[in-house]
N, C-alpha and C positions, 0 to 999 in steps of 0.2 A: 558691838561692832558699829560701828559711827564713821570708820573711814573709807569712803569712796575706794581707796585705790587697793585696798584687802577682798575687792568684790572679786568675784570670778566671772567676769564681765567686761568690754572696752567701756570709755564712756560712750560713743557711738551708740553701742547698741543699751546701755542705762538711759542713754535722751530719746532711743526707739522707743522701748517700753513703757517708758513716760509718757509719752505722747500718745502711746497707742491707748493706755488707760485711761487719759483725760479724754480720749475721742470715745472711749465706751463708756465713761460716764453721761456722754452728750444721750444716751440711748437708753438713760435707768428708766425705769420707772417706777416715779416716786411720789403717787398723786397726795399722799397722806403726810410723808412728813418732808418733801420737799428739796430731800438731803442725794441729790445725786451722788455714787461714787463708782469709780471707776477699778478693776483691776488687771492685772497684765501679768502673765504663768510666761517665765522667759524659760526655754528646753535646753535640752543639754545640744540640740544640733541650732540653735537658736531662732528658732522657731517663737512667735511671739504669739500665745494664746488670750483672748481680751476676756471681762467679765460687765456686768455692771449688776446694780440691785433692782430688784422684780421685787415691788410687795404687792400686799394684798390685803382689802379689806380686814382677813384674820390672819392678824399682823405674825401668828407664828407662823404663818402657812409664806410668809415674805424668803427672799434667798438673796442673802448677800453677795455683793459684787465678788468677793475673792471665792467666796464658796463656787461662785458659777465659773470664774475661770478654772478653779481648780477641779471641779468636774466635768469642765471642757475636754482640760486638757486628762485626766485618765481615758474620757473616751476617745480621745487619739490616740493613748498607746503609752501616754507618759506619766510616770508614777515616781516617785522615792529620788533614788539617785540620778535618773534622768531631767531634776528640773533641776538650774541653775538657781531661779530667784523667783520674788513675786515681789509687785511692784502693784503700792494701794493707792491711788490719789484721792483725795479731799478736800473739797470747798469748806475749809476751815481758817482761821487767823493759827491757830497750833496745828501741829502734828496731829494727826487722828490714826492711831494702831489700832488693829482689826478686832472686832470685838470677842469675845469669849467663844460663841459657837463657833467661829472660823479660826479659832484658834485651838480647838479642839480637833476637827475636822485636820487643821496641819499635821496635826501628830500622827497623823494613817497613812499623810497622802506625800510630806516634804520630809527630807529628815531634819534632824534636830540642828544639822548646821545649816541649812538652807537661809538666807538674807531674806527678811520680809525689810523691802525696802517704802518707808513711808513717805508722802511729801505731799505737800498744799499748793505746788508752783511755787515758796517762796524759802523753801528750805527741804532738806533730805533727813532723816533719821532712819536708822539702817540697825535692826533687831534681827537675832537667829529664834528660830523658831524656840527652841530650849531657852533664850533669854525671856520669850514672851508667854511662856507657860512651867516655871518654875512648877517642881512638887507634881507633872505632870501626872492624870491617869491617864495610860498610856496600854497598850497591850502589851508590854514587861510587866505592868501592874496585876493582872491574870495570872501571871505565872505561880 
């Protein structure tokens, strides 16, 4: 999915949640590697939930920006078909899609068509969750 106008979204509120994540990347903290990122859980009443990344000395004990919106937003109340999109910003020259453990974590929390929509300020690339974890283990995978 790569076309802006397939979102289930205005652009209005795509330029909200963009912006709201570049402003929660301004709040990471990243004393170690530096790499602020920002993320933004858009609800299904449009509601815009922010994240940013928190590390930590041991660096597994760190929590990525999408992971903390996306556990913002279950303790609000919103889960699975309640979220519209997520929205990752990155101080990158590319596109930066959200790394494995947050992609992981989508498989529980988004469903499989939910738009993980990526951007650096100077471009959009716009993944569903199933594009970005083919072969998923998944809790169907349990069954």
């Amino acid at each position: 999915m790569t076309d802006e106008t397939k979102l289930p979204l205005s652009k209005d509120l795509l330029h909200r949640a963009i912006e709201t994540a570049f402003e929660a990347s301004k709040k990471a903290y990243v004393p170690y590697s530096h790499f602020p990122v920002g993320a933004c859980v858009i609800t299904c009443d449009d509601t815009l939930i922010p994240g940013a990344n928190i590390e930590n000395s041991s660096y597994g004990l760190s929590n990525c920006a999408e992971r903390t919106a996306m556990f913002s937003a279950v303790m609000q109340g919103y889960l699975k078909d309640r979220i519209k999109a997520l929205v990752v910003v990155a101080p990158t020259e590319e596109i930066t899609p959200p790394c494995g453990a947050c992609r992981q974590i989508m498989l529980d929390l988004l469903t499989l068509n939910t738009p993980v929509i990526c951007t650096n300020h100077k471009a959009i690339k716009i993944f569903t969750v199933s594009e970005l974890m083919p072969f998923a283990f998944s809790d169907e995978s349990m069954k």
